[in-house]
Every structure is written in structure tokens, then in C-alpha cells.
C-alpha positions as CSV (number, residue, x, y, z in Angstrom):
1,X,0.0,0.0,0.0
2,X,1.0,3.3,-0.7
3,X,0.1,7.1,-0.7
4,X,1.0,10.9,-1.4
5,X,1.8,12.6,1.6
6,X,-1.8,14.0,3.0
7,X,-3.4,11.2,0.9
8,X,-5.1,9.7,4.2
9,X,-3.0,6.0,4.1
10,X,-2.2,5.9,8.0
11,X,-6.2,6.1,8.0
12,X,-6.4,3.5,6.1
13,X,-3.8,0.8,7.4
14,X,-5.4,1.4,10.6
15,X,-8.7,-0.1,9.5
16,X,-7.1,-2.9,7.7
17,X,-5.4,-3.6,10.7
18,X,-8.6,-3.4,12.4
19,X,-9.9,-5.9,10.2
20,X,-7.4,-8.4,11.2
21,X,-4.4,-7.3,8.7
22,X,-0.7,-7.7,9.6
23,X,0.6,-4.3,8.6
24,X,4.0,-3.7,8.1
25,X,4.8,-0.5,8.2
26,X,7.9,0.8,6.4
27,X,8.3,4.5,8.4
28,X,8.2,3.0,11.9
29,X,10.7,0.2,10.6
30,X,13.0,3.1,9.1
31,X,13.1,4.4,12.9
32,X,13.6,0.7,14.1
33,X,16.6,-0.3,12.0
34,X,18.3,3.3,12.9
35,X,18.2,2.5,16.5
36,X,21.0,3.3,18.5
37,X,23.1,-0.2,18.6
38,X,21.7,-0.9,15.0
39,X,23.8,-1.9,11.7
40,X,21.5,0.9,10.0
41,X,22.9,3.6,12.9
42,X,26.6,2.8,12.7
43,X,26.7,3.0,8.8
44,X,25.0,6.3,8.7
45,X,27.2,7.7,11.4
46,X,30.0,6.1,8.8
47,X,28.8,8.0,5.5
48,X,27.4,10.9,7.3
49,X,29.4,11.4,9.9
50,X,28.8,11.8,13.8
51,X,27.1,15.4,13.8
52,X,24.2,13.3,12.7
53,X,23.6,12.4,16.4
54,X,21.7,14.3,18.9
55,X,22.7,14.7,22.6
56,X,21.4,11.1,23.6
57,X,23.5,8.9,20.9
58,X,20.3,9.1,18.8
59,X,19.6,9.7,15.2
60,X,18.9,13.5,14.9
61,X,16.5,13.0,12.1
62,X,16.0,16.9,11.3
63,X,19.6,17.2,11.0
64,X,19.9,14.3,8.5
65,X,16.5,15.6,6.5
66,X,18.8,18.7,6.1
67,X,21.9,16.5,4.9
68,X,19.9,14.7,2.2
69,X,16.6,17.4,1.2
70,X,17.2,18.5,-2.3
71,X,20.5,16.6,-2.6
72,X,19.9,13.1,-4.8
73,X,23.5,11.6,-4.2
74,X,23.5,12.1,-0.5
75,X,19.6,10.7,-0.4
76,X,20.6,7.9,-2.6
77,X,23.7,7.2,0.0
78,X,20.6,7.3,2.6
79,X,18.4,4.8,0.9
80,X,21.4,2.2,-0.2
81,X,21.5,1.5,4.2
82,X,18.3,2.1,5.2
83,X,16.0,0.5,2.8
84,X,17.8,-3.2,2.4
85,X,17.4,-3.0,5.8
86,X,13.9,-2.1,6.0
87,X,13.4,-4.7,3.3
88,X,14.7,-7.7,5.4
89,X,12.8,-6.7,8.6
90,X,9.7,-6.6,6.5
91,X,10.3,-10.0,5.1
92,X,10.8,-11.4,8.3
93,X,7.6,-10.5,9.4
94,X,6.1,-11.7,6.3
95,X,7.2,-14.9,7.2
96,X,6.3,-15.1,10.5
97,X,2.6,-14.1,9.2
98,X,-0.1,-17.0,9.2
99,X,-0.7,-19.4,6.3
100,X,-3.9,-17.5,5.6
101,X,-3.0,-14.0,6.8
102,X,-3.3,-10.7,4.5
103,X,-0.1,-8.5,4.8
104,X,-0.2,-5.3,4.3
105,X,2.8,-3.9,3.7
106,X,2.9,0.5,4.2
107,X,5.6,1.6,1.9
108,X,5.2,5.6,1.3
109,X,8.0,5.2,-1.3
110,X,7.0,1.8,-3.4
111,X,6.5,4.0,-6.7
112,X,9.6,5.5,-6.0
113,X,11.9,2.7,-5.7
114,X,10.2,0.1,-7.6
115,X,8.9,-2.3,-5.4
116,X,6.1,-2.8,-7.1
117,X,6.2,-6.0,-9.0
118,X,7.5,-7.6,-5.6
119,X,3.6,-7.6,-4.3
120,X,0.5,-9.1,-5.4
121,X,-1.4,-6.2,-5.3
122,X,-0.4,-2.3,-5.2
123,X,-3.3,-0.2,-3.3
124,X,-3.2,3.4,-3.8
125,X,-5.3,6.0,-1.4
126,X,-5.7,9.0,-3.9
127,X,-6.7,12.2,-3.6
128,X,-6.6,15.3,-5.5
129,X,-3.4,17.3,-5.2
130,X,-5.6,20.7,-4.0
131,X,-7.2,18.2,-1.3
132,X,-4.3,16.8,0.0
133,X,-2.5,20.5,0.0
134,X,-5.7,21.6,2.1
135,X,-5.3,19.2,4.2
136,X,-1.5,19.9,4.7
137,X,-2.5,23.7,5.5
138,X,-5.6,22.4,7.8
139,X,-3.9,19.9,9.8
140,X,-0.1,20.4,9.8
141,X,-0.3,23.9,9.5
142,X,1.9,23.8,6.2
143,X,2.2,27.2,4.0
144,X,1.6,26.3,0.3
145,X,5.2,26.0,-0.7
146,X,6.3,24.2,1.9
147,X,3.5,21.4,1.2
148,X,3.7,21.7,-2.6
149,X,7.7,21.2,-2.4
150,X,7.1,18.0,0.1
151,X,4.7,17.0,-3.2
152,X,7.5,17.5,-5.6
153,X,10.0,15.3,-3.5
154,X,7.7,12.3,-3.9
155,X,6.3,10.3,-7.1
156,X,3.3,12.2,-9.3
157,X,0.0,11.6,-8.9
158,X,-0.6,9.8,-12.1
159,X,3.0,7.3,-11.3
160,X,1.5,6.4,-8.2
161,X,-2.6,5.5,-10.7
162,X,-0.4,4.0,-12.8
163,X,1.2,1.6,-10.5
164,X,-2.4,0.8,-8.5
165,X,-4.1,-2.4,-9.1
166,X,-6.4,-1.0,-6.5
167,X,-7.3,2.8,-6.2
168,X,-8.9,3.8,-3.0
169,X,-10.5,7.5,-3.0
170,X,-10.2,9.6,-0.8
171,X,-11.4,12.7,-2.2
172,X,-15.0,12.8,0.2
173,X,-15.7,11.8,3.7
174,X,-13.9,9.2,6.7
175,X,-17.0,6.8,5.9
176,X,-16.7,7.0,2.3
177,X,-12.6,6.1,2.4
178,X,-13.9,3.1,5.1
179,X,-16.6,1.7,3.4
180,X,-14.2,1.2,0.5
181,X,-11.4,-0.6,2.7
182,X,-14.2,-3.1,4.0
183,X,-15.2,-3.8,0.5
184,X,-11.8,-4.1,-0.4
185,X,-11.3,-6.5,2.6
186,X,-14.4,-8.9,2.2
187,X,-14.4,-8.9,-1.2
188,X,-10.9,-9.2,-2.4
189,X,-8.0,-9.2,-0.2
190,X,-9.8,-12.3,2.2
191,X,-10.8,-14.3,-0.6
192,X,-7.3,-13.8,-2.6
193,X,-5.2,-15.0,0.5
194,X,-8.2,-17.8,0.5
195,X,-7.0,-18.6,-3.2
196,X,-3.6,-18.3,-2.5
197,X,-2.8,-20.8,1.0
198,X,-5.0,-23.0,-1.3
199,X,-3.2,-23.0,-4.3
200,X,-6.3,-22.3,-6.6
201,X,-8.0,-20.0,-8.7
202,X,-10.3,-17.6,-8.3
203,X,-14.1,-19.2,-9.4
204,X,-15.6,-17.5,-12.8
205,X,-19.0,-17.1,-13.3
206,X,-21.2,-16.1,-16.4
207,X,-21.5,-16.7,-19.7
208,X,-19.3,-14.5,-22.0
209,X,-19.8,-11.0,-22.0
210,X,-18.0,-8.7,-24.5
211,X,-16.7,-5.2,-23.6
212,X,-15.5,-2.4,-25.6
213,X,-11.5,-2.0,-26.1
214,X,-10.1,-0.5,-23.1
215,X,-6.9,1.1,-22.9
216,X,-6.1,0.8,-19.8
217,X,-6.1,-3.3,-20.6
218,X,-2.1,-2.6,-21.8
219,X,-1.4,-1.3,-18.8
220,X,-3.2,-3.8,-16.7
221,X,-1.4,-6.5,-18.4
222,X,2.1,-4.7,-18.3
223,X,2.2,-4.5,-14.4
224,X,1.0,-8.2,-14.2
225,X,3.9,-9.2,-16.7
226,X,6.0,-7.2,-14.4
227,X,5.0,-9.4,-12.0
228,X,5.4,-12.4,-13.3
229,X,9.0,-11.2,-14.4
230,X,9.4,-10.6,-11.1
231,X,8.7,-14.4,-9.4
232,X,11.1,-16.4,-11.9
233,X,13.7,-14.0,-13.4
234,X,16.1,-16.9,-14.2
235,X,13.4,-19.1,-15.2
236,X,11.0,-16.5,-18.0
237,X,12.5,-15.8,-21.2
238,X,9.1,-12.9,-22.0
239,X,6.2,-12.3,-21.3
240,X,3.9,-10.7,-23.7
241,X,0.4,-9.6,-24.0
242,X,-1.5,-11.8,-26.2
243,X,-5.6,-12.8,-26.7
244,X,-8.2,-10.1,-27.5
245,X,-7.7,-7.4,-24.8
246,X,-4.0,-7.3,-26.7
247,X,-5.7,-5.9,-30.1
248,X,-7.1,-2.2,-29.6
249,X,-10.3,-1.5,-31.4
250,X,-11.5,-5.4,-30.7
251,X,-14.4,-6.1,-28.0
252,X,-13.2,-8.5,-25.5
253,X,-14.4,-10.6,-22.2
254,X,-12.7,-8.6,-19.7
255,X,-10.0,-11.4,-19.1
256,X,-5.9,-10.5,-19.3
257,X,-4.0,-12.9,-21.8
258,X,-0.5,-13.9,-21.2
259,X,1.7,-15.7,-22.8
260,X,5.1,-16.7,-20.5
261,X,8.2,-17.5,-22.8
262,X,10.3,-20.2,-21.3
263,X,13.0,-23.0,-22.5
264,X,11.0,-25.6,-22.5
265,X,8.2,-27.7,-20.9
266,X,11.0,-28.8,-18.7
267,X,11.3,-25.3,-17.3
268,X,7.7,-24.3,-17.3
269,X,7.3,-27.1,-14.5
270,X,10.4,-25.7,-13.0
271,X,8.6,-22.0,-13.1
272,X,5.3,-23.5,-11.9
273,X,5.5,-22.8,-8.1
274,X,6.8,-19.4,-8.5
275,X,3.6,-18.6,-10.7
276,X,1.8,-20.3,-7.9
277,X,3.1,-18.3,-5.0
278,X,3.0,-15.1,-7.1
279,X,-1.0,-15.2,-7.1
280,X,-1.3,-17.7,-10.5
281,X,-2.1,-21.3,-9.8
282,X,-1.5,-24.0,-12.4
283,X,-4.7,-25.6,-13.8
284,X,-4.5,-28.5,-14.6
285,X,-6.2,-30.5,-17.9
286,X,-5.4,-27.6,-19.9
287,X,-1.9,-28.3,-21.1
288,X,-2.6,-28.4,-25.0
289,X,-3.6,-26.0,-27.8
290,X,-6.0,-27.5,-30.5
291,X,-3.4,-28.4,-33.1
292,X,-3.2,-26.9,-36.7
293,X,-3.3,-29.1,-39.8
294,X,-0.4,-30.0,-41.2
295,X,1.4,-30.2,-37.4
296,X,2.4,-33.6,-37.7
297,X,4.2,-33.0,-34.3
298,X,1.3,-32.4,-31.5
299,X,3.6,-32.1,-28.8
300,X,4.5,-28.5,-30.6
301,X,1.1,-27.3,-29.2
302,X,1.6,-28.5,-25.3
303,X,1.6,-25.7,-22.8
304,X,1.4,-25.3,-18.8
305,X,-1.6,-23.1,-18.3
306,X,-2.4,-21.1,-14.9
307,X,-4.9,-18.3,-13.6
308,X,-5.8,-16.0,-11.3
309,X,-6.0,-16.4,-7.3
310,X,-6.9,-13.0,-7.3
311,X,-10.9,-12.7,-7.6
312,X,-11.2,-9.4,-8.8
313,X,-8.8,-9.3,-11.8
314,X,-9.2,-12.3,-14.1
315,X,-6.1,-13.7,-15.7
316,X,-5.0,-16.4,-18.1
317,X,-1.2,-17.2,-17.8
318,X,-0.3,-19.4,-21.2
319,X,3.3,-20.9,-20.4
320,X,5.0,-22.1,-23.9
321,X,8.3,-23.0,-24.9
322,X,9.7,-20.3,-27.4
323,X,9.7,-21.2,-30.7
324,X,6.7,-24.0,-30.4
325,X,3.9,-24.0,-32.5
326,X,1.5,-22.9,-29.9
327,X,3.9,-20.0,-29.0
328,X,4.0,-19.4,-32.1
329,X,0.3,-18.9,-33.1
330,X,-0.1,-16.8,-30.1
331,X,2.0,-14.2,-31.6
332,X,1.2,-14.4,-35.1
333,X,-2.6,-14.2,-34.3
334,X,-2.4,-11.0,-32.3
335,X,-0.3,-9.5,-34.9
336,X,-2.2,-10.2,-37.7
337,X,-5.6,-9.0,-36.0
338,X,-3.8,-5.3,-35.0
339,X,-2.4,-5.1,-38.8
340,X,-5.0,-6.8,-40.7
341,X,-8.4,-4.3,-40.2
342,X,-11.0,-6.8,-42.5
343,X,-9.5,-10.1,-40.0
344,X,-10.1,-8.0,-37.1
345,X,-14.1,-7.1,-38.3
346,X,-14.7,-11.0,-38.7
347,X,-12.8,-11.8,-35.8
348,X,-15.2,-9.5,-34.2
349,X,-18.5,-10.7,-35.9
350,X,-17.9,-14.3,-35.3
351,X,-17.4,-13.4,-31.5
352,X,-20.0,-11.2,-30.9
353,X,-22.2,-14.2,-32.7
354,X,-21.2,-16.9,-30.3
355,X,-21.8,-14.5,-27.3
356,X,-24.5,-13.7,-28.5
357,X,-26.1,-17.5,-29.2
358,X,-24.2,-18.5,-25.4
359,X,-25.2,-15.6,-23.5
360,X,-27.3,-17.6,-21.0
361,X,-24.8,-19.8,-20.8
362,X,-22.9,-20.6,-16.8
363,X,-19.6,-20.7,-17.8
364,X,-17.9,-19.5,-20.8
365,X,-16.5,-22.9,-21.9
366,X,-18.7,-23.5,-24.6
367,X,-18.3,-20.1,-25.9
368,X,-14.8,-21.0,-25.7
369,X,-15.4,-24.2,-27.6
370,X,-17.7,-22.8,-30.4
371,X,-14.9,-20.5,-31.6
372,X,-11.8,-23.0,-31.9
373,X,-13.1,-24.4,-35.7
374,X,-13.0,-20.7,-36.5
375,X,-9.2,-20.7,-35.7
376,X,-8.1,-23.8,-37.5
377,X,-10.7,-23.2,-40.6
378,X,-10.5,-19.7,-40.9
379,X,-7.8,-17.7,-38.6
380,X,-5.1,-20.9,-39.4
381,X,-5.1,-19.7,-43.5
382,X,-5.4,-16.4,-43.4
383,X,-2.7,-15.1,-41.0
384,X,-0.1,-17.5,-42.5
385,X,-1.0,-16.1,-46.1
386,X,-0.7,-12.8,-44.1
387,X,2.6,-13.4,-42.2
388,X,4.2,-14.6,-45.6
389,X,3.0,-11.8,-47.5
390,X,4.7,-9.4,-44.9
391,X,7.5,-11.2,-44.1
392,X,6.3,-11.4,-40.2
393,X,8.6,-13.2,-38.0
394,X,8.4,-14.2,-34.0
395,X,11.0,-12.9,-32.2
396,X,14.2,-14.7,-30.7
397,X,15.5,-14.8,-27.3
398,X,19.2,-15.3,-26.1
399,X,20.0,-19.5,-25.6
């Protein structure tokens, strides 16, 4: 979780603590690793030198916000100790947490520093930058320029919405901002850690529903890549953003494609748990892509497939090895839809037919089901004729 300054986040890691949250919060761990007797104290006495202490042998934090305010090199010097400290404590009690405990980690400075990807969700508290200046004149008793240049030190508003998965407002009232941290609580951050001590994922309901292109679907799917990236470095060769929500202009179920890049099947079992623990269970009796004719070789098509713990943001993960057929098709079929506009008007037609006839329908399997001839008989001929014509290749990864 993370917030502007005057955004209203201590307001709201007190209620999720209320509601039975282990909260882990960064700023009173930044004081804890700094104690006197600390690694953190003795190696900013080192680089700052012992001025830095106040009468007592303790940190003289004013005096050190002088050091470092407006200075990046000597604020950067500040973060290398502090923060890999803060970092370690914070694991440790993320550890220590239950099997089925919701952490909530307080980190004013996650945009900043990139810890994003590191969590399974981001939560933002929001609020207007006139608000939150308001409230700095109103409450802290701030002139204008001193709470616009404490603004200026931190991440923009809009890097800070672009990094939420969750955006809570607080533009309006206490009761407002609360109502929307129970909601939050009951209806996604309880059921996810559900999901996740179970190793499942998240139920879908409903037949298919089609939505208009929306941008925001890029970004969405960027910050889960980023994620993904994030749980098997060593392990994931890409990750790209593949399926309908990848092609702007084309109506989609409101479901994130992915498809991970790896060596080989070999690796994708290897990668497996790390998709697992990173809120994307495997599902099992999925591993295969319909083959295409003249595949003699069906084991081109095989795959490890997983999905979404998280209730609230549906996912499909596709793990293929590079270079197979199935990887292969993936790619090709997203690209020839964004190039090609007449395949991307049929592509469109044909699925807002089957939704259309399958509306009523529980599940969207037999949506899903209805559309595969259209790939083999119709998609399969076209976008090869297409990728020939243009010369279209996949791309290629380092060995």
C-alpha cells in the first residue's frame, strides 16, 4: 500500500489492521533499523558522519533531512542503508505471518523505488493534489510551498494511478474512504489469500460478456507481466500480452491474456511454483492448444496453463516453450488482428455471434469451444498467407 503525503493511508492501514491485517509498516521500521546499537545507525554515522547524532547517541532526524533534502547523491547514499534494511525486517515479518493472513505492507516510497512488482497487489489512497495540500495547510499547518515542495520530493500523482491495481478515494468523507477498505477487505483481499494458501483459482462465473476495447487493458497487463517477471527471473525468457484485450479496437471478455516464454516444458514445470506463489495457480487439464493441420508434431502445441488467485482481476497465464507452435500462433494471431483491419471485423463478428447464441450460458467454456473451428478453418489460412506476405517473423531470445 502506498500514498501521497496527506493522501489519508495511515487512515487506512489502521482499519485494515482493524480488520485483522498484519501491517508492516515501512516508516516506523525506518526508525527501528536506525536505533541506537543498530547496523542501519553505525553505517550512517560512517557515511554521514557523527554530527548526525543528537545529545542522547540518537539519530537527529532533522539534521539528516537537512543532509539529504534536495540533494539526490547524498539521499541515494541514505536509501542504499536504510532501505535493504527495512526490506529484510519486512520479510521477516512476512514470514512469520499465518498461512492465511493478508499482509499489508505500508511503503510511502513503493512507486519511487520500484517495489512494485514484488507484491500481489499495489493499493493506492488517492486524492486530488488541492485536497491533500488543504489538508497539509488544515492539519499540519503547512504554507503552500512548503506542502507543494514536500509533493514535488515524492512520485506524481498519475506514477503512483499508474502503478495501482487497487485505487482507494479519498477525495470525500472518513465513511466513504472506510466503506471502500471493507469492501476491499471482504471482497478481495480475504478471498485472494483464500485462493492463495489453497493454491487455486479464483471461481468465474457467467457466460461471455464482450466489452469495448479498453486502454487501460495494456497497462493492466504490463504491471501483471512485471510481475510475473518478477517471481522467476532466471526461469522466463518474456512475457507478452497476447488474446483479444491485446488488439485495440477489438471487444473483449474482460480477461488479461498472457503468454510466458520459457526454454521448454521442462522449465515451465520448474517455473510452476513461483507462478503459484505469485497469485497464479497451475490448472490442470489444460496443457494443449488445439493443433493446426499439417502439425504432424502435436507435442509443438503443449503448454502449462495457470490463472488468477486473485478474484477481482481475471487472468489467463499461457506458459509455452519459445519457438513451439503454440507459442508461435499466439503471436502471429495478435499481430495479424492489429495489422490486418478486414481479420479483425470478422474476428469481431464471429465473437459477438457466439456470445450472442451462449449468453445464457454458466460458464464460458462453450463459448470458448464454439470459436476453436473458427481458428483452425478460418484464422489458421489467413494469418499464414498474411505473415508470408509481410514477411512477419516471431522474435528470438538469447540461448
Amino acid at each position: 500500500m502506498t500514498g501521497g503525503i496527506a493522501s489519508g493511508k495511515s487512515v487506512v492501514a489502521a482499519r485494515l489492521k482493524e480488520r485483522g491485517a498484519v501491517l508492516v509498516d515501512a516508516d516506523a521500521l525506518a526508525r527501528e533499523v536506525v536505533e541506537p546499537g543498530t547496523e542501519g545507525l553505525e553505517r550512517i554515522i560512517s557515511e554521514f558522519g557523527p554530527g548526525m547524532l543528537d545529545d542522547d547517541g540518537r539519530l537527529n532526524r532533522p539534521r539528516l533531512g537537512e543532509a539529504v533534502f534536495g540533494n539526490p547523491d547524498r539521499l541515494s547514499a541514505l536509501n542504499a542503508i536504510v532501505h535493504p534494511l527495512v526490506r529484510a525486517r519486512a520479510a521477516a515479518i512476512t514470514a512469520g505471518a499465518g498461512r492465511n493472513s493478508v499482509v499489508v505492507q505500508d511503503i510511502p516510497l513503493l512507486v519511487e523505488t520500484g517495489q512494485g512488482a514484488a507484491f500481489h497487489l499495489v493499493v493506492v489512497v488517492d486524492a486530488p493534489d488541492d485536497v491533500r495540500v488543504q489538508r497539509m495547510l488544515d492539519i499540519r499547518g503547512m504554507t503552500v510551498e512548503a506542502a507543494r515542495s514536500r509533493m514535488a520530493s515524492q512520485a506524481s500523482r498519475s506514477d503512483r494511478l499508474a502503478a495501482a491495481d487497487v485505487v482507494l478515494d479519498n477525495s470525500s468523507t472518513l465513511q466513504h474512504l472506510l466503506d471502500q477498505v471493507d469492501r476491499l477487505w471482504d471482497v478481495r483481499l480475504v478471498p485472494f489469500a483464500h485462493n492463495l494458501a489453497a493454491g487455486t483459482r479464483a471461481p468465474r462465473r457467467g457466460g461471455p460478456v464482450l466489452e469495448p476495447h479498453r486502454d487501460e487493458w495494456a497497462v493492466q497487463a504490463a504491471r501483471i507481466a512485471a510481475r510475473l517477471v518478477a517471481a522467476a527471473p532466471e526461469l522466463i525468457l518474456a512475457v507478452d500480452h497476447v488474446g483479444s484485450t491485446a488488439v485495440p479496437g477489438l471487444a473483449a471478455k474482460d480477461v488479461i491474456d498472457l503468454q510466458v516464454s520459457v526454454q521448454d516444458l521442462e522449465a515451465a514445470e520448474k517455473l510452476a511454483p513461483f507462478l503459484a506463489a505469485a497469485g497464479f495457480p497451475a490448472v490442470r487439464g489444460a496443457e494443449s492448444d488445439t493443433p493446426k493441420p499439417g502439425d504432424p508434431d502435436p507435442s509443438a502445441w503443449q503448454k502449462r496453463f495457470h490463472a488468477n488467485a486473485d478474484p477481482c482481476r481475471a487472468v489467463n497465464v499461457h506458459v509455452r516453450a519459445a519457438g513451439s507452435a503454440g507459442w508461435r500462433y499466439a503471436l502471429m494471431f495478435r499481430d495479424w488482428l492489429r495489422n490486418d483491419p478486414s481479420a479483425l471485423r470478422d474476428y469481431q463478428a464471429h465473437k459477438a455471434d457466439l456470445a450472442g447464441r451462449f449468453a445464457d450460458s454458466a460458464t464460458t467454456r462453450a463459448y470458448a469451444e464454439a470459436k476453436e473451428p473458427w481458428f483452425t478453418d478460418t484464422a489458421w489460412p489467413r494469418m499464414s498467407a498474411w505473415a508470408e506476405a509481410t514477411g512477419w517473423v516471431p522474435p528470438s531470445y538469447p540461448s
